[in-house]
C-alpha positions in Angstrom: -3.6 -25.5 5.3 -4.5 -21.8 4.9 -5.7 -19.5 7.8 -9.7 -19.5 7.5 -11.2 -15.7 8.2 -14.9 -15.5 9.2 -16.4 -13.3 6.6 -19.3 -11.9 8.5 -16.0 -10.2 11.1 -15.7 -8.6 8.1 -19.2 -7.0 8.2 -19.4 -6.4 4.6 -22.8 -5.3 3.1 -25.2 -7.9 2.8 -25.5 -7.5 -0.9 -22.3 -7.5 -1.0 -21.6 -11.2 0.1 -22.7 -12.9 -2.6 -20.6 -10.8 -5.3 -16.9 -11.1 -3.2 -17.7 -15.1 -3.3 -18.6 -15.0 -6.6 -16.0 -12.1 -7.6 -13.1 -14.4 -5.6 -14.1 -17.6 -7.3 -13.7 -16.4 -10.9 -10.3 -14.9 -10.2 -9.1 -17.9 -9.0 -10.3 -19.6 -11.9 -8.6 -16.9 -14.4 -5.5 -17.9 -13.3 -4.2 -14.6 -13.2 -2.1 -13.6 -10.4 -3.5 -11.9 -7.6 -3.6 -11.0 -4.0 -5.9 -9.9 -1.6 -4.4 -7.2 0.6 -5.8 -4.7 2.6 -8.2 -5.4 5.7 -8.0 -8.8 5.0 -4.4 -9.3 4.7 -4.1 -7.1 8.3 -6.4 -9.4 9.7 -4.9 -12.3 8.6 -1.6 -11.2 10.3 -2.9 -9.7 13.2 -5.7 -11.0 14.1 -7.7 -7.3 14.3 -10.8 -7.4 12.7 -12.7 -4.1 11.4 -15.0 -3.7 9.2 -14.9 -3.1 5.6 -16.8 -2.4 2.1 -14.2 -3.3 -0.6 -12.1 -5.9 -1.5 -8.5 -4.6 -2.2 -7.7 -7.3 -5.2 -3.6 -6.6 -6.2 -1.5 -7.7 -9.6 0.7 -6.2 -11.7 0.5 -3.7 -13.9 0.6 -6.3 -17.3 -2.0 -8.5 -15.8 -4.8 -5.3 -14.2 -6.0 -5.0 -18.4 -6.4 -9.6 -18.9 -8.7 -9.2 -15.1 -11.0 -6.2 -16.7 -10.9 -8.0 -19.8 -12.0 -11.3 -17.9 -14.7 -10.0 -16.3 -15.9 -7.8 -19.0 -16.5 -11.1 -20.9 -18.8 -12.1 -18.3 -21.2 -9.5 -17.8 -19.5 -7.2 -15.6 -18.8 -3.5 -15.8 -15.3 -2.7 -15.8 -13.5 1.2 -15.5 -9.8 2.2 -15.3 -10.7 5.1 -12.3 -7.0 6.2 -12.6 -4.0 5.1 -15.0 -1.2 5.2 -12.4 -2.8 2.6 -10.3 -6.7 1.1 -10.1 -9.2 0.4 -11.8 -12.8 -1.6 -10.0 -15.0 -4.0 -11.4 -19.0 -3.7 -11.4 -22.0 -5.8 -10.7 -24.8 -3.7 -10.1 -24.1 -1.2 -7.0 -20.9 -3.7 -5.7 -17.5 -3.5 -6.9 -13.6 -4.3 -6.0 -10.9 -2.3 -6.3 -7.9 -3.7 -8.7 -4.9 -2.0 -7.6 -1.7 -2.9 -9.6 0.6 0.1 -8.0 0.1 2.2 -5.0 -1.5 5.9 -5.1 1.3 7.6 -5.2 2.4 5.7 -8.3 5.8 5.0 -7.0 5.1 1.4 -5.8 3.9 -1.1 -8.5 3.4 -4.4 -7.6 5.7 -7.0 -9.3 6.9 -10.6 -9.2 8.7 -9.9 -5.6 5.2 -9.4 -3.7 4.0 -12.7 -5.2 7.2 -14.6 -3.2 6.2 -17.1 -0.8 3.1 -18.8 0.5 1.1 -16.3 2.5 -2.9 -17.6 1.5 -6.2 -17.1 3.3 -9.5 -18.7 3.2 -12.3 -16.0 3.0 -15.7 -15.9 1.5 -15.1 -19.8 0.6 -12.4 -19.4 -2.0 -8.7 -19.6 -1.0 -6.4 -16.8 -2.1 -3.3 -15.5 -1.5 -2.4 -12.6 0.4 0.0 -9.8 0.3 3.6 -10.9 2.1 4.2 -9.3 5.4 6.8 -7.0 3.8 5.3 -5.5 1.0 2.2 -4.9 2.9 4.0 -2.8 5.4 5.3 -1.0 2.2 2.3 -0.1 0.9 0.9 1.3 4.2 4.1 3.5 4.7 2.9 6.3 2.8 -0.9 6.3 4.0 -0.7 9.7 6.1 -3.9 11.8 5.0 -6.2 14.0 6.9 -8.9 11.2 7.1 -6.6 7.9 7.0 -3.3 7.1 9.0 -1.7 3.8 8.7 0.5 4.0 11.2 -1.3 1.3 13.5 -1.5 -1.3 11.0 2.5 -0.4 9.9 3.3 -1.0 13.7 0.8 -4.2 14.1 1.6 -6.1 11.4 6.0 -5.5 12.6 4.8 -6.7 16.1 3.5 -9.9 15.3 5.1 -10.9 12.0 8.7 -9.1 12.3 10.4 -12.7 11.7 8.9 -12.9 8.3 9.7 -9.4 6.8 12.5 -9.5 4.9 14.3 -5.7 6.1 16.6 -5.5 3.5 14.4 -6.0 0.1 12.2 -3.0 2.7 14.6 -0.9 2.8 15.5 -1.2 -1.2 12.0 -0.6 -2.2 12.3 2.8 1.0 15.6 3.4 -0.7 14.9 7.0 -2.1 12.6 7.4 0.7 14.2 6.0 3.6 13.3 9.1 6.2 9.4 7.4 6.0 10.8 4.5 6.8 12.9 5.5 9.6 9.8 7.7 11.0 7.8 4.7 10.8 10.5 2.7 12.7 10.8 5.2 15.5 7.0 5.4 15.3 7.3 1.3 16.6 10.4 2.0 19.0 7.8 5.0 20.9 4.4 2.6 20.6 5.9 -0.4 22.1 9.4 0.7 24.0 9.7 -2.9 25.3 10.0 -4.5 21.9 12.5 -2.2 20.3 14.4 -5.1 19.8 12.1 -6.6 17.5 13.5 -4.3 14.6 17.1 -5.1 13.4 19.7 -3.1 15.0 21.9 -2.8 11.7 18.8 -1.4 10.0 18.1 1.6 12.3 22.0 2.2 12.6 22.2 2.6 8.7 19.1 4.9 8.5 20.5 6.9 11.3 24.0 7.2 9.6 22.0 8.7 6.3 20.4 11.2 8.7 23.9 12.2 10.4 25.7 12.6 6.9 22.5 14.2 5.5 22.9 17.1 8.4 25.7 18.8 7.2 24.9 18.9 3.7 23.7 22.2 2.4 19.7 22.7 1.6 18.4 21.6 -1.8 18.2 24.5 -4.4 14.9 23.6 -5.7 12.1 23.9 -3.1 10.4 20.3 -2.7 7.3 19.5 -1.0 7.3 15.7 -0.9 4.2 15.8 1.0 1.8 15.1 -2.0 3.5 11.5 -1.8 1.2 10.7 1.8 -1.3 12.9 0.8 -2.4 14.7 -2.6 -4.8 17.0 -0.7 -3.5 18.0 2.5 -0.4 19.4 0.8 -2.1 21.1 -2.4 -1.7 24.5 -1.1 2.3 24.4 -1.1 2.0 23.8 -4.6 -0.2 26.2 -5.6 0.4 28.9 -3.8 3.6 28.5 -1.8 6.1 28.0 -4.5 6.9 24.6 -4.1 7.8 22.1 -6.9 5.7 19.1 -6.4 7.0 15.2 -6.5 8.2 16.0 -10.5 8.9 19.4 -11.8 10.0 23.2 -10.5 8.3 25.0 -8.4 6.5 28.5 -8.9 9.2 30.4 -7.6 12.1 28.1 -10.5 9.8 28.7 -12.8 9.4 32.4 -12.9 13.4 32.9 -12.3 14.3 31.0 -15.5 11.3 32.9 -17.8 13.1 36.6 -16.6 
């Protein structure tokens, strides 16, 4: 039987209520694959309750156009707010988010994060929520100036580290595996008496890519991958610094190639 979460913990808008039930019960009746993730999903896992004004609502990217589409039909407003990854859904002043790849467009959700049976019971309709693993994935790369989600990375590892699979983590962290390891080491300084908790092999094979890495000689192109945790904070090394941003050449590549 799924985990019941009290709503009201939740302390979502009171207008607001009405239009998650209602918003919850016709995706389950679409039957288009989704999760709930986010706040919920932490919760779930955790047991922290916060508040919180949205409903994160995941799928993939084929299936975000069939849930506009399905609620279009039905009277509500729909937009796509950005092509790389979400799009909301509109009754009046109350929406959800539908998120079908992460911000930094370098996560999309697919048939992996729908593995398993990991399913709440909020707001009277039960859904399924996002799999310990992924949703430590998708929190990896939430550093910004207003949002760190550090403490929810290091949460949900203490109290469901049994049920994360570490090696499809560290494929989906493979071009990126120094987040991970920060993250990791982040855990080992938070709680020093459950270091254990995260596989040995896992930190010995990150820490072998940082030994080999500490020899090699600097990139040629400058790189600021910081755009990846956040777009703002990091703006300035791409426009005025002269360094290339996730894709592309920086400033400086640029002008050496026009002479």
């Amino acid at each position: 039987m799924p985990q019941s979460l009290d709503a009201s913990s939740f302390e979502p808008p009171p207008e607001a209520e009405e239009f998650y039930r209602e918003s919850l019960r016709l995706l389950a009746e679409s039957g288009i694959p989704f999760m709930l993730s986010g706040t919920y999903a932490v919760s779930a896992y955790t047991g922290i309750v916060r508040p919180t004004k949205d409903l994160d609502v995941f799928c993939k990217a084929g299936d975000y156009p069939r849930i506009l589409a399905y609620f279009r039909d039905r009277g509500y407003r729909v937009e796509v707010e950005d092509e790389r990854w979400i799009a909301k859904v509109w009754r009046d002043a109350n929406f959800f988010d539908v998120i079908f790849n992460m911000s930094t467009a370098n996560m999309p959700i697919t048939d992996e994060w729908f593995v398993g049976q990991h399913k709440i019971e909020i707001y009277g309709v039960e859904v399924h929520i996002t799999p310990p693993t992924e949703l430590v994935w998708s929190k990896l790369f939430i550093q910004d100036r207003y949002r760190y989600d550090g403490a929810d990375v290091a949460h949900v590892i203490l109290k469901k580290h049994e049920e994360i699979d570490w090696r499809r983590l560290l494929t989906y962290m493979e071009a990126y595996w120094e987040v991970l390891l920060i993250q990791l080491l982040n855990f080992r300084f938070v709680y020093p008496s459950e270091r254990d908790l995260v596989p040995r092999w896992l930190l010995e094979e990150l820490i072998g890519r940082l030994n080999a890495q500490l020899d090699l000689p600097p990139p040629n192109i400058k790189v600021c991958r910081g755009r990846l945790f956040s777009p703002r904070d990091y703006i300035v090394d791409i426009t005025e610094w002269g360094f290339a941003d996730v894709v592309g050449k920086g400033l400086e590549e640029r002008h050496e190639r026009a002479q």
